[in-house]
Biopython code that builds the backbone (N, CA, C, O; Angstrom):
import numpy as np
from Bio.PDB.StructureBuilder import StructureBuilder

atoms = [
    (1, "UNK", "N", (0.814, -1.190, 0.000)),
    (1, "UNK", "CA", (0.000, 0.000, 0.000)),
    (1, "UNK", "C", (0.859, 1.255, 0.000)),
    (1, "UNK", "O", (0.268, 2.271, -0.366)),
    (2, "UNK", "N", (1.983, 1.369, 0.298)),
    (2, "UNK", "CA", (2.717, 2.346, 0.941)),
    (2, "UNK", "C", (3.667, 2.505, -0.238)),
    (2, "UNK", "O", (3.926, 3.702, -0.362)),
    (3, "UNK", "N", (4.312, 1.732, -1.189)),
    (3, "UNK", "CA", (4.632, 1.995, -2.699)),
    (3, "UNK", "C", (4.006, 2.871, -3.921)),
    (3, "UNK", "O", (4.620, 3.591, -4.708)),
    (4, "UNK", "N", (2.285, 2.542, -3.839)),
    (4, "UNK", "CA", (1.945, 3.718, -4.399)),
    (4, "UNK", "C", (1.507, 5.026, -4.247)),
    (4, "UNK", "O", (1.235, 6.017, -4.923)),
    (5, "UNK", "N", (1.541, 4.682, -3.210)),
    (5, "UNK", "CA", (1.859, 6.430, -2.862)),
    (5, "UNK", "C", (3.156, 6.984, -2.921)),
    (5, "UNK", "O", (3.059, 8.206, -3.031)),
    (6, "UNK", "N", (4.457, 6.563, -2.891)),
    (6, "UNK", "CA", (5.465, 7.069, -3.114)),
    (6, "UNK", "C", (5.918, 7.637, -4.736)),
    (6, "UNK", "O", (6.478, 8.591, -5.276)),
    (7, "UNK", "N", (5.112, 6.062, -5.139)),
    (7, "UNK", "CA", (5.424, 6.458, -6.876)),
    (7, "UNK", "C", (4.673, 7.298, -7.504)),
    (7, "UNK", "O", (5.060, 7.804, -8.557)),
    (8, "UNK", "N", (3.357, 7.613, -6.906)),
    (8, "UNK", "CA", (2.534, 8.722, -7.403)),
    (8, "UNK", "C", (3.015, 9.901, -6.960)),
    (8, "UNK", "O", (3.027, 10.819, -7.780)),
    (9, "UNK", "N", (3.557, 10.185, -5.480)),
    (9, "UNK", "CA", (4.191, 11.403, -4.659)),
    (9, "UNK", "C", (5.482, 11.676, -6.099)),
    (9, "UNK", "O", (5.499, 12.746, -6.706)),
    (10, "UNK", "N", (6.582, 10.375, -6.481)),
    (10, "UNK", "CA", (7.737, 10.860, -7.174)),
    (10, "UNK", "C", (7.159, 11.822, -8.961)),
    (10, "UNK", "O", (7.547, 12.792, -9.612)),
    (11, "UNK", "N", (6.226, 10.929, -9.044)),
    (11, "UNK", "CA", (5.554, 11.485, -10.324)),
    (11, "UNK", "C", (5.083, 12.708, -10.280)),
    (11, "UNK", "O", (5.448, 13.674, -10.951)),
    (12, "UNK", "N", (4.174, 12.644, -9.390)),
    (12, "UNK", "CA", (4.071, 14.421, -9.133)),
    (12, "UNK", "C", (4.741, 15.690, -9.236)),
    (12, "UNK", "O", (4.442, 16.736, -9.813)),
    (13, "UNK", "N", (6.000, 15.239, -8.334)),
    (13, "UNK", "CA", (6.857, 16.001, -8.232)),
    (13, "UNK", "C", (8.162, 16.193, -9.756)),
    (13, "UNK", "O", (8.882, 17.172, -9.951)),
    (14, "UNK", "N", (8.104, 15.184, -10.427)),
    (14, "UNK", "CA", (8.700, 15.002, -11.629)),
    (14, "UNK", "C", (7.947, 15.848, -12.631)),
    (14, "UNK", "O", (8.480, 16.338, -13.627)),
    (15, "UNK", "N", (6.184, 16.041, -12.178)),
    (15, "UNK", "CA", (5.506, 16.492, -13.387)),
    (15, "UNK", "C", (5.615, 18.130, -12.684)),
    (15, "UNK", "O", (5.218, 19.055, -13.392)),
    (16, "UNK", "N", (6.056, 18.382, -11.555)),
    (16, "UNK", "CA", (5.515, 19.970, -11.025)),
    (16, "UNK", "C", (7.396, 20.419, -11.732)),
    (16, "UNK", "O", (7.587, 21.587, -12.071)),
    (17, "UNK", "N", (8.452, 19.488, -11.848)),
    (17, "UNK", "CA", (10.013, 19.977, -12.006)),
    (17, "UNK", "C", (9.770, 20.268, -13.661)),
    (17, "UNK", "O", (9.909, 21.424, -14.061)),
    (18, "UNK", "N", (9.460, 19.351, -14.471)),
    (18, "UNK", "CA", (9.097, 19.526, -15.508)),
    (18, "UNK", "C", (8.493, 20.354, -16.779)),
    (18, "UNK", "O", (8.739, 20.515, -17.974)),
    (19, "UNK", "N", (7.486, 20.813, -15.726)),
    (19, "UNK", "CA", (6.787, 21.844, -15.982)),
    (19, "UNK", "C", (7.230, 23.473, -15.429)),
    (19, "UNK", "O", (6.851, 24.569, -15.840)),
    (20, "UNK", "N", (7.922, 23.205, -14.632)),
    (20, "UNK", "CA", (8.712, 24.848, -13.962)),
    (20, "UNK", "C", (10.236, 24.738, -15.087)),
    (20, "UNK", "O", (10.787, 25.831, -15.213)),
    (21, "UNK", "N", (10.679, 23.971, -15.595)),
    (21, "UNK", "CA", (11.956, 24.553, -16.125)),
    (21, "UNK", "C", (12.002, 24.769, -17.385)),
    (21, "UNK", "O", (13.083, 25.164, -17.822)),
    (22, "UNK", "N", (11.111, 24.621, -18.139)),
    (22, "UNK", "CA", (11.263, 25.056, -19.735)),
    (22, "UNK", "C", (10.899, 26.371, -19.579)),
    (22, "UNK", "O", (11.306, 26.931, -20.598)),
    (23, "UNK", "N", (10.116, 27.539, -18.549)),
    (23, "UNK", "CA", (9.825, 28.488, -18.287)),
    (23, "UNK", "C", (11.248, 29.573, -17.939)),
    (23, "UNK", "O", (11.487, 30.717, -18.324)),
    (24, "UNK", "N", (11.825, 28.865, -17.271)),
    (24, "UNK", "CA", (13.189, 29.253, -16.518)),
    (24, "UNK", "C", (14.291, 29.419, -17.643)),
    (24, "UNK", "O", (14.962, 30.376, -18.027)),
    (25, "UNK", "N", (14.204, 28.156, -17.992)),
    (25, "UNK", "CA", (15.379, 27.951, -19.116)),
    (25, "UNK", "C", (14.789, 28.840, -20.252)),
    (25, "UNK", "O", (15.706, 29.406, -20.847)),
    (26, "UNK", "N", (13.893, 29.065, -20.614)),
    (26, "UNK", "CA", (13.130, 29.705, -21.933)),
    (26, "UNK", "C", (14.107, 31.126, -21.360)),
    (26, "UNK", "O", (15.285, 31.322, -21.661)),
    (27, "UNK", "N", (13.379, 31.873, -20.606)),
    (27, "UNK", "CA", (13.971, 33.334, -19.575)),
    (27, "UNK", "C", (14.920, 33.329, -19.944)),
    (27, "UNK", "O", (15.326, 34.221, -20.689)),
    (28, "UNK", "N", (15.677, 32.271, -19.547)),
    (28, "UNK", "CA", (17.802, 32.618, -19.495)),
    (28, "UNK", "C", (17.943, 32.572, -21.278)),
    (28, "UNK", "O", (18.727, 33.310, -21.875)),
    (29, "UNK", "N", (17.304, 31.867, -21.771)),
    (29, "UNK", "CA", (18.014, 31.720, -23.264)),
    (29, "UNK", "C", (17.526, 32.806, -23.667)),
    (29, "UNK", "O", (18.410, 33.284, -24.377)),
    (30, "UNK", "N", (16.341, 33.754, -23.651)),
    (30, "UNK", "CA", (16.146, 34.956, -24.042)),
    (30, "UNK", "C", (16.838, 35.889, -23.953)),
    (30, "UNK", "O", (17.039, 36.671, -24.882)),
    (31, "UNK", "N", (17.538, 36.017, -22.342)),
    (31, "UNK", "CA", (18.480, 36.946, -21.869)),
    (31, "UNK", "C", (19.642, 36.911, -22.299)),
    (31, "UNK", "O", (20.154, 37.994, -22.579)),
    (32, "UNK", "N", (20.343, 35.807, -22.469)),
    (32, "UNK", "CA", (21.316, 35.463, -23.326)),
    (32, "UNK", "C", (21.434, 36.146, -24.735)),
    (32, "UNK", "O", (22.323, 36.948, -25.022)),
    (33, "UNK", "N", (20.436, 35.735, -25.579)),
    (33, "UNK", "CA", (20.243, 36.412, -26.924)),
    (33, "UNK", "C", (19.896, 38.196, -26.798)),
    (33, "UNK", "O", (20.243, 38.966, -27.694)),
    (34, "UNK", "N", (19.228, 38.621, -25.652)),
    (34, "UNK", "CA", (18.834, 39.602, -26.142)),
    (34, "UNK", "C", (20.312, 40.451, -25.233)),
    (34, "UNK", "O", (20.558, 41.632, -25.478)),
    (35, "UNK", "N", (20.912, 39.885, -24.518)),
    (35, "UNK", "CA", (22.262, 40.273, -24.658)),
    (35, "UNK", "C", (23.202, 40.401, -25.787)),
    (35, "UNK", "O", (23.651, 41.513, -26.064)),
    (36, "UNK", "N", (23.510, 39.440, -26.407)),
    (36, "UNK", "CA", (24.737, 39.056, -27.324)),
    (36, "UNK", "C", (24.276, 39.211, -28.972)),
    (36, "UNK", "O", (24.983, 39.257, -29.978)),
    (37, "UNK", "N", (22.797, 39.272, -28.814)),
    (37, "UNK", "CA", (22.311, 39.709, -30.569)),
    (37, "UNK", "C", (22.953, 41.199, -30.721)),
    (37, "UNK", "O", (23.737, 41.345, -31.659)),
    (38, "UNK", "N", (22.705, 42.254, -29.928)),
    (38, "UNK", "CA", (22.786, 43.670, -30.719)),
    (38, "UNK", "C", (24.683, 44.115, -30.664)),
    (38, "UNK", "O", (25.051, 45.240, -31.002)),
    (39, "UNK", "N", (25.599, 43.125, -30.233)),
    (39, "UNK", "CA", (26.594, 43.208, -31.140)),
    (39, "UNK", "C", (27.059, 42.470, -32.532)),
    (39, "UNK", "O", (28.011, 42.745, -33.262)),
    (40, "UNK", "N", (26.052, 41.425, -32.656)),
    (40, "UNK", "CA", (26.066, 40.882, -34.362)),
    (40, "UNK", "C", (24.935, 41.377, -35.018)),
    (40, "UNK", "O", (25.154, 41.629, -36.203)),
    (41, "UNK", "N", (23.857, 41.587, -34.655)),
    (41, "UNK", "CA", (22.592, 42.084, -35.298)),
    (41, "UNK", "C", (21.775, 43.549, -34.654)),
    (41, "UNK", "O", (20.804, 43.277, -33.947)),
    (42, "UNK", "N", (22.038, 44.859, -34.810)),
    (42, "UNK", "CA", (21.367, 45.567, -33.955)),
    (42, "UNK", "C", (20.433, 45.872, -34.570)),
    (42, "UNK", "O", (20.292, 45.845, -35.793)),
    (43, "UNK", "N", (19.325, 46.358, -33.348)),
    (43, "UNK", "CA", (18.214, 46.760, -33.665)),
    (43, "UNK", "C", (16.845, 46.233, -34.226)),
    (43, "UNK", "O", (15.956, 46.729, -34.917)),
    (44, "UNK", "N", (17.137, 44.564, -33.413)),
    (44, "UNK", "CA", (15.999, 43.827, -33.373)),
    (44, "UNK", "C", (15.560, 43.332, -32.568)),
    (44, "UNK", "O", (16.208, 42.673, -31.755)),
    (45, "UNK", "N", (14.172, 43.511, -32.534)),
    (45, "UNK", "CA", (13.305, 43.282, -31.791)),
    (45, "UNK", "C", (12.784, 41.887, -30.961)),
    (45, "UNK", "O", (11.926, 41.114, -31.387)),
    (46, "UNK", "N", (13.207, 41.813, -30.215)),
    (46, "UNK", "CA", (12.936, 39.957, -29.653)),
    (46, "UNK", "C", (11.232, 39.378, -29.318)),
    (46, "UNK", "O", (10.726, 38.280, -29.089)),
    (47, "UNK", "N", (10.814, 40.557, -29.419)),
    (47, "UNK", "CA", (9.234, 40.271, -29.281)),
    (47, "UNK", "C", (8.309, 39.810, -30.076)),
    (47, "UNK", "O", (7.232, 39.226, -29.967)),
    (48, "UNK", "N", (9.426, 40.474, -31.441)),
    (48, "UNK", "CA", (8.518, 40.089, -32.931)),
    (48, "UNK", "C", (8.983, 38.929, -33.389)),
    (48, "UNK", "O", (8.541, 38.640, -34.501)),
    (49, "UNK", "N", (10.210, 37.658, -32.606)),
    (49, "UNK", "CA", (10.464, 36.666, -33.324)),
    (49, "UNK", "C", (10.071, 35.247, -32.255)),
    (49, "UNK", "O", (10.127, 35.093, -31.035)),
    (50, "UNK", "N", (9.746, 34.541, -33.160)),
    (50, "UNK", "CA", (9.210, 33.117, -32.596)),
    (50, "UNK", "C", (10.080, 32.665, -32.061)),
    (50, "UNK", "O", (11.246, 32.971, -32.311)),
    (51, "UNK", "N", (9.573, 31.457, -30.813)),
    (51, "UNK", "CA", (10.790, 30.785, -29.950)),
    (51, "UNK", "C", (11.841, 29.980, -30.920)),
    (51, "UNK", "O", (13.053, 30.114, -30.751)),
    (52, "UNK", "N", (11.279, 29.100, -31.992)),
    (52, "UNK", "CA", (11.828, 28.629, -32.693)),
    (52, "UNK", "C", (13.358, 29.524, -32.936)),
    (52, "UNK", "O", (14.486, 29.065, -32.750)),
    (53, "UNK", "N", (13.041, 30.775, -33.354)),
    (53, "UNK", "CA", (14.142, 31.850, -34.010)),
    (53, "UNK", "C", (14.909, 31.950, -33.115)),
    (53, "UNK", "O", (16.077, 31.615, -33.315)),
    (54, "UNK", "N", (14.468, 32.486, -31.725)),
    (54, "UNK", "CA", (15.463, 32.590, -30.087)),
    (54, "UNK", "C", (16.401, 31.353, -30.344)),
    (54, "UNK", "O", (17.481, 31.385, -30.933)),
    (55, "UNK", "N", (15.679, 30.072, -29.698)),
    (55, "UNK", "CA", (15.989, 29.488, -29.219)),
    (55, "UNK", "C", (17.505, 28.651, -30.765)),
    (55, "UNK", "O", (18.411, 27.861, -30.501)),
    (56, "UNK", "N", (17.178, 29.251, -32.149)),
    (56, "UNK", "CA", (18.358, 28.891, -33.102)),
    (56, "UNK", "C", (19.517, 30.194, -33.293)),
    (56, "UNK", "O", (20.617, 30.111, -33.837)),
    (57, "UNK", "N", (18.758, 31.651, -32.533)),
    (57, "UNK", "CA", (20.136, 32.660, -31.807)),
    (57, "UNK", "C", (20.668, 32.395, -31.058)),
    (57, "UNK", "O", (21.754, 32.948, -30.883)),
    (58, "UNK", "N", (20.185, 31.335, -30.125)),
    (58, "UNK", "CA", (21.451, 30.902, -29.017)),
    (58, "UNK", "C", (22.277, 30.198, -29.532)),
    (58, "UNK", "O", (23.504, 30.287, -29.578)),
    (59, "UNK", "N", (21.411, 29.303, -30.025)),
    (59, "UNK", "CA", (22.671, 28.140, -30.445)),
    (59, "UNK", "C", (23.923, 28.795, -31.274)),
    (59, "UNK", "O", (25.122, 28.655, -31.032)),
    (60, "UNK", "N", (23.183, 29.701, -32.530)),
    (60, "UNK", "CA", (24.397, 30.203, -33.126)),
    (60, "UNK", "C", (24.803, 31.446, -32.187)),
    (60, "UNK", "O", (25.830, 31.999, -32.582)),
    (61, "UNK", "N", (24.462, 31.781, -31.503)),
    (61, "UNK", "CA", (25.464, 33.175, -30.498)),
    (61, "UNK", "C", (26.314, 32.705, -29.869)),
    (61, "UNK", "O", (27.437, 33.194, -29.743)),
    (62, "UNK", "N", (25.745, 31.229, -29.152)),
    (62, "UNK", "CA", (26.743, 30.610, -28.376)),
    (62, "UNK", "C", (28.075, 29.644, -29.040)),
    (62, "UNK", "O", (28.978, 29.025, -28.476)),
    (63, "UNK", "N", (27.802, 29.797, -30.184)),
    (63, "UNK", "CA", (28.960, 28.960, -31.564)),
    (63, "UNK", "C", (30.331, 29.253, -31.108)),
    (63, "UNK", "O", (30.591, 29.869, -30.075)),
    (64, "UNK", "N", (31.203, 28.769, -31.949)),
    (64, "UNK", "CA", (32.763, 29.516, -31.740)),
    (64, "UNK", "C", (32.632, 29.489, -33.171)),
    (64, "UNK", "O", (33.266, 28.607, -33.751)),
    (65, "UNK", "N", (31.762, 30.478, -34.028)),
    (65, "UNK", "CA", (32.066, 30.573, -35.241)),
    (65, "UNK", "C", (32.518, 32.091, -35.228)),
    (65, "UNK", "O", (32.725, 32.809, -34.250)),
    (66, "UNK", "N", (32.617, 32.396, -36.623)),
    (66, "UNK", "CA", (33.122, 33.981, -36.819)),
    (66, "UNK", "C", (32.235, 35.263, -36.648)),
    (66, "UNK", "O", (31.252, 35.357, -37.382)),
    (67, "UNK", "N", (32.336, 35.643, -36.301)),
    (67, "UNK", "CA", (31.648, 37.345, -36.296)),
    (67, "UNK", "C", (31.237, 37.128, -37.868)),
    (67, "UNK", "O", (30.019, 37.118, -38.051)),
    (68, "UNK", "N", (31.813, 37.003, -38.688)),
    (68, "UNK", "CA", (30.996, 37.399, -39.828)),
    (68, "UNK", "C", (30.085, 36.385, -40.069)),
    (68, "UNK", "O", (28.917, 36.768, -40.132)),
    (69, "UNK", "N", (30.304, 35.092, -40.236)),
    (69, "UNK", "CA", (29.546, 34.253, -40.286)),
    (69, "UNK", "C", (28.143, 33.810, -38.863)),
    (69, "UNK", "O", (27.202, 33.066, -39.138)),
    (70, "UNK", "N", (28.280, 34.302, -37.771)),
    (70, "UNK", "CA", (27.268, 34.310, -36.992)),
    (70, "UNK", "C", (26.217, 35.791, -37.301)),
    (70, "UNK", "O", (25.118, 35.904, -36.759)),
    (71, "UNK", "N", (26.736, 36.749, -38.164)),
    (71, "UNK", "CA", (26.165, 38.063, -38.599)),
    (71, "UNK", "C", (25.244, 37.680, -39.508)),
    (71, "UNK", "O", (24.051, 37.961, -39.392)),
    (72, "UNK", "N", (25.868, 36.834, -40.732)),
    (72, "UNK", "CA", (24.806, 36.292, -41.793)),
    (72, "UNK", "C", (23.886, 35.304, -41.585)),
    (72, "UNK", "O", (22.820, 35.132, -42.177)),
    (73, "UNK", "N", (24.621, 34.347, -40.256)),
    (73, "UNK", "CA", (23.483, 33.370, -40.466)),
    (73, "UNK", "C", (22.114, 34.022, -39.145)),
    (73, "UNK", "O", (20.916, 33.760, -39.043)),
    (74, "UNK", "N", (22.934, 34.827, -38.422)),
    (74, "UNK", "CA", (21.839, 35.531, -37.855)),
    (74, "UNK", "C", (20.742, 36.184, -38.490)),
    (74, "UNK", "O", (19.589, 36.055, -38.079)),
    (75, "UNK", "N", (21.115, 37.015, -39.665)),
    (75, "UNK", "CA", (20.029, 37.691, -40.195)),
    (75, "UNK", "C", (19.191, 37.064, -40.895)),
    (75, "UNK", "O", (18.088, 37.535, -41.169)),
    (76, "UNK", "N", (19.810, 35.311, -41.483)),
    (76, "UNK", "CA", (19.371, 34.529, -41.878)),
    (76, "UNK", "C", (18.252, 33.806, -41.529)),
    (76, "UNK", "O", (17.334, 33.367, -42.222)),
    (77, "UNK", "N", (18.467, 33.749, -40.372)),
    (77, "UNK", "CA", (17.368, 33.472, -39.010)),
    (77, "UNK", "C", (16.499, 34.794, -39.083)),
    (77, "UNK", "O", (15.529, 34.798, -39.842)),
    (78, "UNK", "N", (16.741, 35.697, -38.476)),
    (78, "UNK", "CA", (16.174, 36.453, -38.468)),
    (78, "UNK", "C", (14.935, 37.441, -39.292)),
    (78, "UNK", "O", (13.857, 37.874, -38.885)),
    (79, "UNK", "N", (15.583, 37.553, -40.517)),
    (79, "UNK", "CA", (14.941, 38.076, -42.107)),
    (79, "UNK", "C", (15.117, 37.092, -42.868)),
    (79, "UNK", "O", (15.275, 37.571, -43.992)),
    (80, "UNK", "N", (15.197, 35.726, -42.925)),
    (80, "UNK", "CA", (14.571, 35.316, -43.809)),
    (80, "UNK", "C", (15.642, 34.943, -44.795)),
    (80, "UNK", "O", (16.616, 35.679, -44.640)),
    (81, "UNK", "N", (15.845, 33.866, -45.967)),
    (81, "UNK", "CA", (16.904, 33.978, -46.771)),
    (81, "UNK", "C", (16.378, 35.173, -48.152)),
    (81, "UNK", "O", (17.211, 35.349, -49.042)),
    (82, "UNK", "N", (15.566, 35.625, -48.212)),
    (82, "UNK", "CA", (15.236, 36.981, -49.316)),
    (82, "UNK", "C", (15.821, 38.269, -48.881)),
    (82, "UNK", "O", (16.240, 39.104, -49.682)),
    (83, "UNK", "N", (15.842, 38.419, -47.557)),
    (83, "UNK", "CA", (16.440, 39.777, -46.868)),
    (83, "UNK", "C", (17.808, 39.729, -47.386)),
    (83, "UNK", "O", (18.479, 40.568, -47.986)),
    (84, "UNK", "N", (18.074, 38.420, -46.964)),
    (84, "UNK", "CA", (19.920, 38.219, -46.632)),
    (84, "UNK", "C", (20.285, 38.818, -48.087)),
    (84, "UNK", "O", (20.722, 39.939, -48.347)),
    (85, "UNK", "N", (19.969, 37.708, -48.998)),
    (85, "UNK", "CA", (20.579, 37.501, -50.422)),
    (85, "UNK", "C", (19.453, 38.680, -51.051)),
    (85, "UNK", "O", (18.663, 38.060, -51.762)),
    (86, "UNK", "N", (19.240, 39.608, -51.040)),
    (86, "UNK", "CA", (18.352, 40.765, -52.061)),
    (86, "UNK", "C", (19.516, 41.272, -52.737)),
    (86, "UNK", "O", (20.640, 41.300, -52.236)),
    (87, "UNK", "N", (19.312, 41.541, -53.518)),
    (87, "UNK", "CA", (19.837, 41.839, -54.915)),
    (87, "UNK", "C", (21.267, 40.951, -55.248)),
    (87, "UNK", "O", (22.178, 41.219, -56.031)),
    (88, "UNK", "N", (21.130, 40.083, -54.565)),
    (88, "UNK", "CA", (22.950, 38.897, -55.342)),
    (88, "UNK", "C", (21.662, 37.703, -56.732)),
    (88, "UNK", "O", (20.459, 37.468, -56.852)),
    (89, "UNK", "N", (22.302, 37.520, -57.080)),
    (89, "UNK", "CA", (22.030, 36.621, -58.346)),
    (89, "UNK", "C", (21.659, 35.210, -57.339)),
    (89, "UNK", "O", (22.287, 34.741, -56.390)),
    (90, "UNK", "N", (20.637, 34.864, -57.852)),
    (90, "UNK", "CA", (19.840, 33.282, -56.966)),
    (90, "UNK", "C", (20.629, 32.151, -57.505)),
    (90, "UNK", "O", (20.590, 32.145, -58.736)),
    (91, "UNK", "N", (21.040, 31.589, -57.206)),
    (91, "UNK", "CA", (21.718, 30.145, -57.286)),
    (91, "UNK", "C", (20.375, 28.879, -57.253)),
    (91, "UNK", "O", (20.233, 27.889, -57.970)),
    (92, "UNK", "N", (19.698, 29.294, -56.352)),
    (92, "UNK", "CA", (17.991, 28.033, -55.953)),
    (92, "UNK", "C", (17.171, 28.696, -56.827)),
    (92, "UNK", "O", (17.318, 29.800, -57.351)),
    (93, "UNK", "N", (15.909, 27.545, -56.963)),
    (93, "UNK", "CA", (14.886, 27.910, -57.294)),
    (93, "UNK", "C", (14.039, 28.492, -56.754)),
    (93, "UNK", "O", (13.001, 28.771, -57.354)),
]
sb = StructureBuilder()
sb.init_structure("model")
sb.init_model(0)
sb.init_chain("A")
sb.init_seg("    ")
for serial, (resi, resn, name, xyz) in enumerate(atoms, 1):
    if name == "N":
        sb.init_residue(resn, " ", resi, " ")
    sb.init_atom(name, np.array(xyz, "f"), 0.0, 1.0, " ", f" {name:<3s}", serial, name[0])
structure = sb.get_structure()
């Protein structure tokens, strides 16, 4: 008798940890980006872009790639591949 209540007590508490840290962690990865974007990208707005977009500025902010290359693939993310490449000759369809 005294087993399921423990395993329902551990579940609980697995579903209340679960549910508090993608909130937390979401926060810090925002702060992160909306730190370290406006020396590769200034003057954008973090409100107007989907988590999807954040959460692929961290990954590339947090890169050990180049300043220039975290600049393009940022805006890449950011605006879209039509922004980036406007007026260079299209290579894709």
């Amino acid at each position: 008798m005294r087993m399921p209540a423990i395993f329902i007590a551990a579940c609980l508490g697995l579903a209340v940890v679960t549910t508090a840290s993608p909130g937390s962690a979401n926060s810090q990865i925002e702060r992160y980006v909306a730190r370290e974007l406006p020396g590769v990208v200034p003057d954008v707005d973090l409100s107007t872009l989907s988590p999807h977009q954040i959460r692929s500025l961290y990954m590339l902010l947090s890169s050990e790639e180049s300043t220039g290359t975290r600049r393009r693939e940022a805006r890449s993310i950011i605006y879209g591949l039509g922004r980036v490449f406007q007026g260079l000759p299209r290579q894709f369809p």
